[in-house]
C-alpha positions in Angstrom: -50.2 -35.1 -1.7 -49.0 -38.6 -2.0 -47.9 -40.2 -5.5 -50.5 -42.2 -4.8 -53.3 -40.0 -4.5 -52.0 -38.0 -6.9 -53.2 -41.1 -9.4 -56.2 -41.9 -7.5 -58.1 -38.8 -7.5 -58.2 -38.0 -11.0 -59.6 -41.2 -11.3 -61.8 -40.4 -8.4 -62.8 -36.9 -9.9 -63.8 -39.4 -13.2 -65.9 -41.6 -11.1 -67.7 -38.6 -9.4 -68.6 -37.0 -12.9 -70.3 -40.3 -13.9 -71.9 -40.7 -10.4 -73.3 -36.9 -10.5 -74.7 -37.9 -14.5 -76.2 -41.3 -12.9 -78.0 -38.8 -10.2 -79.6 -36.0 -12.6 -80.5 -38.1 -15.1 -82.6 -40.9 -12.8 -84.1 -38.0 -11.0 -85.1 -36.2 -13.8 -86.5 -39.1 -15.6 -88.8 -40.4 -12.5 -89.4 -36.9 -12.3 -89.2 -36.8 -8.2 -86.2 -37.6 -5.9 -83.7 -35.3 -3.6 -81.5 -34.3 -6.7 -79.4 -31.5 -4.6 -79.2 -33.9 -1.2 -77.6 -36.5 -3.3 -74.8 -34.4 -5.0 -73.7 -32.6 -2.3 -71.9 -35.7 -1.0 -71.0 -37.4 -3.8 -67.0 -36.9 -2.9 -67.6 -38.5 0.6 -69.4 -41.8 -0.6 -67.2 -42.3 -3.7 -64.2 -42.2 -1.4 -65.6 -44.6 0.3 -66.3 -47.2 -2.7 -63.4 -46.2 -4.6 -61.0 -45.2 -2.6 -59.5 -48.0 -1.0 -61.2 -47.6 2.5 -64.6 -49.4 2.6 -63.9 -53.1 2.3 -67.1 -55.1 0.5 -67.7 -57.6 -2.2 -70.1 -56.5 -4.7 -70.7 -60.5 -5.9 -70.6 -61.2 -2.3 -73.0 -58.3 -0.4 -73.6 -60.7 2.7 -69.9 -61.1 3.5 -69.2 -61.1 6.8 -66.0 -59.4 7.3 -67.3 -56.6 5.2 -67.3 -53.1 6.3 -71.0 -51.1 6.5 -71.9 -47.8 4.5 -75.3 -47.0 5.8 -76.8 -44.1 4.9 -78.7 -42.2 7.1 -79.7 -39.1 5.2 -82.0 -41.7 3.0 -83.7 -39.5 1.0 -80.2 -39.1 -1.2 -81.0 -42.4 -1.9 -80.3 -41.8 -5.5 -76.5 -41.0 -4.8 -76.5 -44.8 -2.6 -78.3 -46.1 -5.6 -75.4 -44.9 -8.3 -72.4 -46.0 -6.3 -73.7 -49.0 -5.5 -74.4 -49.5 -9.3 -71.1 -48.9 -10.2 -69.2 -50.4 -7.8 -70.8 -53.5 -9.1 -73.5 -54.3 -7.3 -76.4 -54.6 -10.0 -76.6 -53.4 -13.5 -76.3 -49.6 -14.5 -78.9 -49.8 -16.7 -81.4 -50.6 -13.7 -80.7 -46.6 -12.3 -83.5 -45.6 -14.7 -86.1 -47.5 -12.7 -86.1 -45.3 -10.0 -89.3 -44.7 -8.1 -91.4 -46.7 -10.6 -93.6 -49.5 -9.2 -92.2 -52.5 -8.8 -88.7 -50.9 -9.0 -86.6 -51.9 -5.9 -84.7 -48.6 -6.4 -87.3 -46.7 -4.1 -87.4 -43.3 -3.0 -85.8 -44.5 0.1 -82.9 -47.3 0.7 -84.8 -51.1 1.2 -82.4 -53.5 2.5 -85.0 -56.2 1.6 -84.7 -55.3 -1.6 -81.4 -54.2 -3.2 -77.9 -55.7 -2.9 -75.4 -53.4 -0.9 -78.3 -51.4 0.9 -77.0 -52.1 4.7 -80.6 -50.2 6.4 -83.4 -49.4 5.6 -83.9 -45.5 6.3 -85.2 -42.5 5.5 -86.9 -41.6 8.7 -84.2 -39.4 10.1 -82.6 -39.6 13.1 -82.0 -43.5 13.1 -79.0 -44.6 10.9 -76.3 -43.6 13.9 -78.2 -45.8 16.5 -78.6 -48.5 13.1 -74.5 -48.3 12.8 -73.9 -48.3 16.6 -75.6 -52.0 16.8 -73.7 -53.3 13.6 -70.4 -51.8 14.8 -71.0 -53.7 18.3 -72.2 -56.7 16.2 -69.0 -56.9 14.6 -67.2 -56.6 17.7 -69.1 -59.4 19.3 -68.3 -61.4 16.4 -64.3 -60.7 15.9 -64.7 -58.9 12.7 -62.2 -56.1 12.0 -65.1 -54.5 10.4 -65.4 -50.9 10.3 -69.1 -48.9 9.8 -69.1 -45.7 8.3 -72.8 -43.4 8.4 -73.8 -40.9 6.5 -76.2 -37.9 8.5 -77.6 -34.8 7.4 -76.7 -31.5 9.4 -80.8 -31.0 9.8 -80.5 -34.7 10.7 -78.9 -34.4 14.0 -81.7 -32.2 15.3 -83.0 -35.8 16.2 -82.4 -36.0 20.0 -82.3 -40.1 19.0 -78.9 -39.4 17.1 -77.4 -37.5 20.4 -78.4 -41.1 22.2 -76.6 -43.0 19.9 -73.4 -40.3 20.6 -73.2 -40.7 24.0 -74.3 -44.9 24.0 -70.7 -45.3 21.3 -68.5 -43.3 23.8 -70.2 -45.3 26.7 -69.2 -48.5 25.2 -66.0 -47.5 23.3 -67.1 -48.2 19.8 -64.1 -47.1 17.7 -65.1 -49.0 14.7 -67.7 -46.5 13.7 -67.2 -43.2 11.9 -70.0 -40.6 11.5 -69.6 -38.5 8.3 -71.9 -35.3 8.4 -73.3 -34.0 5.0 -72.8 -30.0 6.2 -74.4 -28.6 3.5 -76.3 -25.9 5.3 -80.1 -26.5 4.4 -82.9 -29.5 5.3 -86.2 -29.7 4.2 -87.9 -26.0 5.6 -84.6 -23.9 5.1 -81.3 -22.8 6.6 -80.2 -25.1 9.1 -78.6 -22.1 10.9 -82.2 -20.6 10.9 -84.1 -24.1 11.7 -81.8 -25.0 14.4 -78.7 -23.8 14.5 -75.8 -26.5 15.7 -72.9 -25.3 15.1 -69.7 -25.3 15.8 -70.8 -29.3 15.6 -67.0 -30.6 15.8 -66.8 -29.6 19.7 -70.2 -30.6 20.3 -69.3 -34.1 19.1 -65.7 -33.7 21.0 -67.5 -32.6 24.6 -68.8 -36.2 24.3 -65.6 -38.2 23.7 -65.9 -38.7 20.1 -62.3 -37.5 18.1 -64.3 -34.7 15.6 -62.6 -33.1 12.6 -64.3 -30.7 10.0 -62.6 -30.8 6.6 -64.0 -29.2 2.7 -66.0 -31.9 2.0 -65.5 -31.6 -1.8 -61.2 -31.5 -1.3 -60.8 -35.0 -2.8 -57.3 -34.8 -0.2 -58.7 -33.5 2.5 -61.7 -35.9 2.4 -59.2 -39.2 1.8 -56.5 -38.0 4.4 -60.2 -37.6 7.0 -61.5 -41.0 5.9 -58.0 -42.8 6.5 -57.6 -41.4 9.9 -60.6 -42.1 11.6 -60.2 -45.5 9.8 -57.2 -46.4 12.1 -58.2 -44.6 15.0 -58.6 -46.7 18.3 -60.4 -46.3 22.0 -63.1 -43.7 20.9 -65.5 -43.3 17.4 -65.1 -40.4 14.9 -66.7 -37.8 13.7 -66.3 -36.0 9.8 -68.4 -32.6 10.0 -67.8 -32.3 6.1 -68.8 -28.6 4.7 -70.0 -29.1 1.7 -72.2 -27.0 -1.1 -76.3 -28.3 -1.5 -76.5 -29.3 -5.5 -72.8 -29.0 -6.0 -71.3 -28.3 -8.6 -74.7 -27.5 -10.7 -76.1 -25.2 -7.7 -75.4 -21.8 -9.7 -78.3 -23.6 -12.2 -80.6 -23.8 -9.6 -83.6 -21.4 -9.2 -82.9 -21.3 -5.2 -79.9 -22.3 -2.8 -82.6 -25.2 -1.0 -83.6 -26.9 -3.7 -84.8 -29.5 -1.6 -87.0 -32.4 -2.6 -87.2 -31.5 -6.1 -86.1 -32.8 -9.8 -84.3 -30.9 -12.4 -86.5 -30.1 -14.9 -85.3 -31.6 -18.5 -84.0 -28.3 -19.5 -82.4 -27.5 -16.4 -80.8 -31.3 -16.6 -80.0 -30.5 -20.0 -77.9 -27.6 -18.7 -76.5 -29.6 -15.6 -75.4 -32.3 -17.6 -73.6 -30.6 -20.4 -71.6 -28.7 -16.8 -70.9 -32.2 -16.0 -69.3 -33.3 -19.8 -66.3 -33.1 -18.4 
């Protein structure tokens, strides 16, 4: 480990803890949401923000030069929603909005409708092809932008995101980095039992993509991933990051799946007091 990173990811750990609380506690309060979704890849998306490799200006979301975070797993919208929130991009205090009427912190990202939010999702199998166009966008236009996308492992069932694999070897997009939340489960159950993908890294590699799978929850392992396929040229990358559904409360949780559903207050109570740091 660098000295550097040996500074950064305490404060990194810090951020996650608060990020984690933001989750729970907006969940539970709106009383619906994908709780266990969200905190499984909270490390990947606060490296991102916080750890000196997405570029973006939170006073400034429509800035150009700006690199993308679009997240295609949409219905961990609440883990989008905290990061954005404290990276800068509206007030904290709005997080306890979610899912009410009127809100624009909806069950699903709306890019019409919250600062930071690059794509609108939540229908899976989309963000990939989304990120393809802005990554040859930004190419078109000069920008040394880079767009990172956040899929599900059930997500890339969708034949539309094995399109958008081949189309960015086809065209040589090396500006765009696919991170996959490898948490094991979707919506019915075992992913392995749904539709069973793996080994994914090769898969990815057979097409021309440069594929690594790391711990998605090894704060160095997870920078050292996101700074490589940040510099990588002449073909896009893949993260297959494996990573633990509802960590690090999942030992609270009635079931492994979890999916779809909010803590009850009690079982918050209990999450959050794991989470006191």
């Amino acid at each position: 480990m660098s000295e550097n990173d040996a500074l950064l990811i305490p404060q990194l750990r810090e951020k996650a803890l608060v990020v984690r609380r933001h989750i729970i506690r907006m969940t539970t309060k709106a009383g619906s949401g994908h709780p266990t979704s969200s905190l499984s890849a909270v490390e990947l998306v606060v490296a991102l923000y916080f750890g000196g490799i997405l570029r973006y200006r939170a006073q400034e979301p429509s800035w150009p030069q700006r690199d993308r975070f679009i997240l295609s797993k949409g219905h961990a919208a609440p883990l989008l929603y905290a990061v954005l929130a404290e990276a800068g991009y509206f007030p904290v205090e709005q997080l306890d909005t979610l899912r009410q009427i009127g809100s624009p912190l909806e069950g699903h990202p709306n890019m019409r409708r919250l600062p930071g939010v690059e794509a609108s999702t939540g229908s899976l199998g989309q963000g990939l092809s989304i990120g393809l166009g802005h990554a040859l966008a930004c190419r078109l236009n000069e920008y040394d932008s880079r767009v990172y996308v956040l899929l599900g492992d059930g997500e890339v069932n969708e034949g539309q995101v094995w399109e958008a694999v081949m189309a960015a070897v086809k065209y040589r997009v090396d500006n765009l980095v696919a991170i996959v939340d490898h948490n094991g489960y979707q919506q019915t159950g075992p992913t392995r039992e749904v539709l069973d993908l793996d080994p994914l890294p090769p898969k990815f590699a057979s097409f021309g993509w440069h594929a690594e799978e790391i711990d998605g929850h090894n704060w160095s392992a997870v920078l050292r991933a996101l700074r490589s396929a940040s510099q990588r040229r002449g073909q896009p990358s893949v993260i297959v990051a494996r990573t633990i559904k509802g960590y690090p409360i999942h030992n609270l949780l009635a079931e492994q799946n979890y999916h779809g559903r909010a803590l009850t207050p009690a079982d918050a109570e209990k999450a959050l007091a794991l989470l006191a740091g």
